[in-house]
TORZA-933695 format. One record per residue (C-alpha): residue number from 1; x, y, z. Coordinates in steps of 0.001 Angstrom, whole numbers, plus 500000, padded with zeros to 6 digits. Layout:
BEGIN
<atom pos="NUM" u="X" v="Y" w="Z"/>
...
***
This chain:
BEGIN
<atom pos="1" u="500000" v="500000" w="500000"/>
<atom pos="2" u="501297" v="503272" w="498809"/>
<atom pos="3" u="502709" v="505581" w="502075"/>
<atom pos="4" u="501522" v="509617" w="501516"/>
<atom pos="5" u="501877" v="512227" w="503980"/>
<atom pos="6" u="499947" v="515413" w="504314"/>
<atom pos="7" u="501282" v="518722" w="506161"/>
<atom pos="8" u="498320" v="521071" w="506692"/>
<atom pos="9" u="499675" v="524543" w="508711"/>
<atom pos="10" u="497795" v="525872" w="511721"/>
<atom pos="11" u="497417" v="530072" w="512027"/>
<atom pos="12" u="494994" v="529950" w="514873"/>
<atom pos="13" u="492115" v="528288" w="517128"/>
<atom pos="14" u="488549" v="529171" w="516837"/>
<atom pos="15" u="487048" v="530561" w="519820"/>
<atom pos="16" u="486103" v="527724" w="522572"/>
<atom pos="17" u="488231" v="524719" w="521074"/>
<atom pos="18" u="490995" v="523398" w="522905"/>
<atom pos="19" u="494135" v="522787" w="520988"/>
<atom pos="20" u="494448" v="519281" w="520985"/>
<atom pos="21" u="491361" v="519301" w="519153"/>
<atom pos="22" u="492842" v="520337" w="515806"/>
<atom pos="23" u="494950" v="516687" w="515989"/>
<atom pos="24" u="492248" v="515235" w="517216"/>
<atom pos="25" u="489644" v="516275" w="514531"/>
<atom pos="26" u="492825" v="515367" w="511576"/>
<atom pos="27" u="493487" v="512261" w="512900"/>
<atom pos="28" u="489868" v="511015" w="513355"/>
<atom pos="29" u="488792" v="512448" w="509257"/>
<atom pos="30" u="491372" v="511088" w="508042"/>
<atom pos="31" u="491280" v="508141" w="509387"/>
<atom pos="32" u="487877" v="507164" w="508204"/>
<atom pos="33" u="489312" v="506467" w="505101"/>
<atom pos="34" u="492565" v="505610" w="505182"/>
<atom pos="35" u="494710" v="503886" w="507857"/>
<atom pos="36" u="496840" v="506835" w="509361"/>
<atom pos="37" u="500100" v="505531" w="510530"/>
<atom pos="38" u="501733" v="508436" w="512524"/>
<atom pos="39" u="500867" v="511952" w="513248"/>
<atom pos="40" u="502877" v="514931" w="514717"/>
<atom pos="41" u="503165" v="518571" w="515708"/>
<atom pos="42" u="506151" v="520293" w="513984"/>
<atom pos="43" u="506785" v="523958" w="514246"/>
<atom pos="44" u="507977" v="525244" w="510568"/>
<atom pos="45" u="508835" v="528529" w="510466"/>
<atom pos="46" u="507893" v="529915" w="513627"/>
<atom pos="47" u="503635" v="528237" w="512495"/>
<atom pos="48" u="502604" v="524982" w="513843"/>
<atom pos="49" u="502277" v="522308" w="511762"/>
<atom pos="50" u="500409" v="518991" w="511528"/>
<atom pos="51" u="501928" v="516234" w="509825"/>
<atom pos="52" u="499749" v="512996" w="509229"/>
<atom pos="53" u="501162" v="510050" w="507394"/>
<atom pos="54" u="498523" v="507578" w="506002"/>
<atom pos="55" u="497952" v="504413" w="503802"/>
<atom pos="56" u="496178" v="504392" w="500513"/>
<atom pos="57" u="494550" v="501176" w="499419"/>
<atom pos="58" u="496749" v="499973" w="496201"/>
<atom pos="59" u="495290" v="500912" w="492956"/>
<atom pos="60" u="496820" v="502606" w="489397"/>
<atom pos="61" u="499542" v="505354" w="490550"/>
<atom pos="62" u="497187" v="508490" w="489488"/>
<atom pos="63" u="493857" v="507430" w="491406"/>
<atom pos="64" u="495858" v="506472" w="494768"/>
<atom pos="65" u="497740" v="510284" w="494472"/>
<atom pos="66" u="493383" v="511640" w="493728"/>
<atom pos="67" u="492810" v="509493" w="496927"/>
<atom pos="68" u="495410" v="510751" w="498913"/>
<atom pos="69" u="494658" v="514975" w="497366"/>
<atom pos="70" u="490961" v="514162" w="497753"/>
<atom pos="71" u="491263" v="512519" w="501790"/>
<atom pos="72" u="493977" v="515491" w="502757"/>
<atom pos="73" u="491327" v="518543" w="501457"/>
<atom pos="74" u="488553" v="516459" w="503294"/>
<atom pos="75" u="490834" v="516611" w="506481"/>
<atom pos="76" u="491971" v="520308" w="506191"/>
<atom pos="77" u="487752" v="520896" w="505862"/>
<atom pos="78" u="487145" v="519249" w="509513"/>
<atom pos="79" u="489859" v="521095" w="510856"/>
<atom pos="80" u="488917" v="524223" w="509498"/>
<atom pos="81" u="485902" v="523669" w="511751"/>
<atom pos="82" u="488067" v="524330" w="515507"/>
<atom pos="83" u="491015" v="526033" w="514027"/>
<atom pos="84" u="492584" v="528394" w="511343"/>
<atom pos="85" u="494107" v="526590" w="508636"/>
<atom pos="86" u="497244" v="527913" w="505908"/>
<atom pos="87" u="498804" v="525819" w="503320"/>
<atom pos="88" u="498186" v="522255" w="502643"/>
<atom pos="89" u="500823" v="519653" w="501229"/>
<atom pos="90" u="500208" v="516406" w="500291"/>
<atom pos="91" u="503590" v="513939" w="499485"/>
<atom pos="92" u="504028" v="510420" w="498626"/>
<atom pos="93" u="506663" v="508097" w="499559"/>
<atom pos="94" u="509098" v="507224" w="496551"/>
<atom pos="95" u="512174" v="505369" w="496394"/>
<atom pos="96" u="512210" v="506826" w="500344"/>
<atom pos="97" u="511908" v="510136" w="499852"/>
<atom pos="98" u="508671" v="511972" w="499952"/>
<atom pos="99" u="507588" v="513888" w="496548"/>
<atom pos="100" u="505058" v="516368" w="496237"/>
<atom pos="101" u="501417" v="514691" w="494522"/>
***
């Protein structure tokens, strides 16, 4: 199964969430679909980061990299819902280094 990653910035919490409930929120969304294998906070920049890395189900190369685009902007609309969301990356794992999809 093909390994992607997605790196979705955080600017800001909306009024009355807590902040583990951005991770919380990414982790569960995305993980309705695919299985995620590791998640983390990384400060890039001086802005906090998530970083999720998650499984898609084996298929033709262009369709797993739609699944993979298509899962990461359903996450990054679920978070938008408790914080304030910047730039969104999505990467797959190739030859063991991750390229942008």
């Amino acid at each position: 199964m093909p390994s992607f990653q997605t790196r979705l910035k955080i600017t800001g919490l909306r009024p009355g969430n807590p902040p583990e409930s951005v991770m919380d929120t990414a982790v569960e969304v995305l993980g309705t679909r695919h299985h995620v294998e590791a998640h983390q906070l990384q400060i890039a920049g001086g802005v906090p980061q998530l970083s999720l890395r998650f499984l898609v189900e084996a298929s033709e190369y262009s369709g797993e990299n739609h699944q993979a685009r298509e899962s990461a902007a359903m996450m990054r609309d679920a978070v938008e819902q408790v914080a304030l969301t910047g730039a969104l990356s999505v990467l797959r794992r190739s030859r063991g280094k991750w390229v942008p999809v």
